[in-house]
C-alpha positions, 0 to 999 in steps of 0.5 A: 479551315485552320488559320494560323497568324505568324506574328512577333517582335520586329526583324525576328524572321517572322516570314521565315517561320511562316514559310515554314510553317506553311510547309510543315502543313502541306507536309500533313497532306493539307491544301495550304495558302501561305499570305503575305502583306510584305511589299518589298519583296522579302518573302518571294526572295525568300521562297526563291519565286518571281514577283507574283502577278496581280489577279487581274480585272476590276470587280467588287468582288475580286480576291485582294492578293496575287495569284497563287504559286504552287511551291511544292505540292499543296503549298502555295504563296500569295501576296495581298495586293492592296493597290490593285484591290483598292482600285477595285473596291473603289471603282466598284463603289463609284459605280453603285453611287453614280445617282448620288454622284451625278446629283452632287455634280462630281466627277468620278476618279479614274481607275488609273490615278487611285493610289491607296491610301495609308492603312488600306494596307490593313483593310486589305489583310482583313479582307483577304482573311475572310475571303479564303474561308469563302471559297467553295468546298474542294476548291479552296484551301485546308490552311491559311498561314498569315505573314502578319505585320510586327505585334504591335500592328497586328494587335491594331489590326485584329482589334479594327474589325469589333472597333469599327462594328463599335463606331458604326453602333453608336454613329448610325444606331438600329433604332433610327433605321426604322424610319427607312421605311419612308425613305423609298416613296421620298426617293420616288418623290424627288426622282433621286436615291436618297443619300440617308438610304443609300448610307445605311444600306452600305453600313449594313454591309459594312457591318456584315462584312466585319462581322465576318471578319471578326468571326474569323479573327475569334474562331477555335480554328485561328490561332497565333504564333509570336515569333522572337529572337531571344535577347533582353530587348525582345523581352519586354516587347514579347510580354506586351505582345502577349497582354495586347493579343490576351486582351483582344481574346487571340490565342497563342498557340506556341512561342518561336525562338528563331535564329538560335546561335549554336552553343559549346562554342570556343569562340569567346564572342560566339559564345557570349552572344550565345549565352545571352540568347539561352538565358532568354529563352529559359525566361521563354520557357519560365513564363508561357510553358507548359501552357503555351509550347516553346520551339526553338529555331536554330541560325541557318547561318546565312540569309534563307532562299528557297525551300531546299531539301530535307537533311537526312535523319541523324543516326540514332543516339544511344542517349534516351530521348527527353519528351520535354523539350529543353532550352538550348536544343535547338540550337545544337542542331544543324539545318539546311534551309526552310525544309528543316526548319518545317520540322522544328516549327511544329505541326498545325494541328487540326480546328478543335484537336491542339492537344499541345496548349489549354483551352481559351480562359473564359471571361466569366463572371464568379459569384460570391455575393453569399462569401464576399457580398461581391461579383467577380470578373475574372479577365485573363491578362497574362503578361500585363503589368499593374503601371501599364493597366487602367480601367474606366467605367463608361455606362454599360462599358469597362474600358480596358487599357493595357500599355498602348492596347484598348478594348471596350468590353460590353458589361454582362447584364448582371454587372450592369446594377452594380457599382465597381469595387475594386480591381486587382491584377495577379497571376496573369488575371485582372479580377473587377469587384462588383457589388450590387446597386441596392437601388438597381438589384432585383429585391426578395419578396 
């Protein structure tokens, strides 16, 4: 299933253009869900749509967001419900642990008093990425469009499921699992689960599930499309965006320059605003095309409600027509709603055939110990700079910091016998020099 996460630089319409790209993909003919966290309304205003229900009940394995409504056919919209889902899933948890309760002599919470608790919100999202991919075969959806959070919050996010698989590695370590063989005949010994037991059974499933999660998040199928509003301003906050979701191996499968003012205009204040929005999105096009496709969203004008209906085609120009797109010809035209602006997102595109961007860079490993006498990690880091990036050694571990972005990157095996170098950072790639430890290297015979 192809899943496609609508994020960018805050108040640049980012539900907007997830709108319409949903829409752009149930117009390809695919069943398609359009997921939002926004809780305050903005999306179903947008769509022109009441307030979804909540699914209703109180199992484990419930689906964390409202139930569906069909749009248009094969597009529907959803909302993650994190309140009702965190009553779920706690509720649920107090029934499995009810031995454990009873021996500590606590008293279960109520369903109706649980309020979720901040950043559940998050949680919540992962859960329901990995849940649509579970549905059975011809009963679920072709693609997935993610409303997400600003890009700072959705880079915390995307990195939460590989962080927590870090903390529970290091907190409750395989080895130490192995004298849970024991555990059981002390169980039947003291007439109670014991509480070890039943901790490491639910870390194991916390760690199934995050592995789940993080397969979808670093799936060939899930891609990104950073929303913005060019200015001065988005500038810089795009670029550290782009670093952060570089760093945490997301690819960005276009850049979307929303909310275009219309150019050639006489008013000398339109036309100011105007110009400066165009010489930022030539920066657009400087620094992600050709790699990366910068579309262009012209300013409806007003505030979107509802889908609406198509504008008829424009009679055909004389003039020839550029394969290439140019900076500022979004904003000539004239839309109507979100059912043109389906048409300047750009189609989906099936898992493994996006012809419009290069495949993932690798983090690979360059030998040049015959040349140089050193390994070379070559990281991708495109919009990174040298002020916001440090790198520390811990063991095993480089740990990577990137402006307010952190990753801690297992080291490949033939990295681990060497000492780091030095690093440096040039064209968008941070390159660590390696040289073998002499007292760890494999000796010639």
């Amino acid at each position: 299933m192809r899943t496609v996460l609508v994020t960018g630089t805050g108040g640049a319409g980012r539900t907007t253009v997830a709108a319409a790209t949903a829409l752009a993909a149930a117009r390809e003919g695919r069943r398609t869900l359009l997921l939002t966290a926004d809780s305050d309304g903005t999306p179903e205003a947008l769509l022109g749509i009441g307030t979804p229900r909540s699914v209703p009940g109180r199992t484990a394995d419930r689906l964390p967001w409202s139930v569906p409504v069909e749009l248009v056919p094969g597009l529907w919209a959803a909302r993650v419900v994190t309140d009702e889902w965190f009553r779920g899933e706690l509720t649920a948890l107090q029934d499995r642990g009810h031995g454990l309760l009873d021996l500590l002599g606590a008293t279960p919470l109520d369903g109706e008093e649980l309020t979720a608790l901040p950043g559940v919100e998050a949680i919540a999202l992962l859960r329901a990425l990995r849940a649509a991919q579970t549905a059975p075969p011809g009963t679920g959806w072709d693609v997935l469009v993610v409303d997400m959070p600003p890009a700072p919050d959705t880079v915390a996010l995307l990195a939460l499921p590989e962080q927590l698989r870090r903390y529970l590695r290091r907190l409750m370590p395989a080895e130490r699992q192995a004298a849970r063989a024991l555990r059981p005949m002390l169980a039947q010994l003291a007439g109670v689960p014991m509480p070890a037991q039943k901790l490491y059974e639910t870390a194991e499933r916390w760690e199934r599930e995050l592995a789940a999660v993080q397969g979808v998040i670093e799936s060939e199928a899930t891609t990104v499309r950073l929303v913005v509003e060019p200015g001065p301003l988005a500038d810089r906050a795009l670029r550290t965006a782009r670093a952060g979701l570089a760093l945490h191996g997301c690819r960005v499968e276009a850049v979307i320059a929303n909310r275009l003012l219309p150019t050639g205009t006489s008013d000398p204040w339109l036309a100011a605003l105007s110009g400066q929005q165009q010489a930022a999105l030539k920066e657009l096009y400087e620094q992600w095309a050709p790699a990366v496709p910068v579309r262009e969203l012209p300013h409806l004008g007003r505030d979107p409600h509802g889908l609406g209906e198509p504008r008829p085609a424009e009679p055909h120009s004389a003039e020839p027509h550029s394969a290439e797109p140019r900076p500022g010809d979004g904003a000539r035209r004239a839309p109507a709603g979100l059912a043109d602006l389906a048409d300047l997102a750009g189609a989906v595109g099936a898992p493994g055939a996006r012809p419009d961007r290069p495949a993932p860079d690798p983090w690979t490993v360059e030998d040049r110990l015959a040349e140089d006498g050193v390994l070379l990690w070559r990281l991708p880091l495109p919009g990174a700079d040298r002020d916001g990036l440090s790198l520390v050694r811990r063991g095993d571990e480089l740990i990577v910091t990137v402006a307010p972005f952190h990753r801690v990157l297992p080291m490949p095996s033939a990295l681990r016998r060497c000492t780091v170098s030095g690093a440096g950072l040039r064209d968008g790639w941070l390159q660590v020099r390696f040289t073998p430890d002499p007292d760890l290297w494999p000796k010639r015979l």
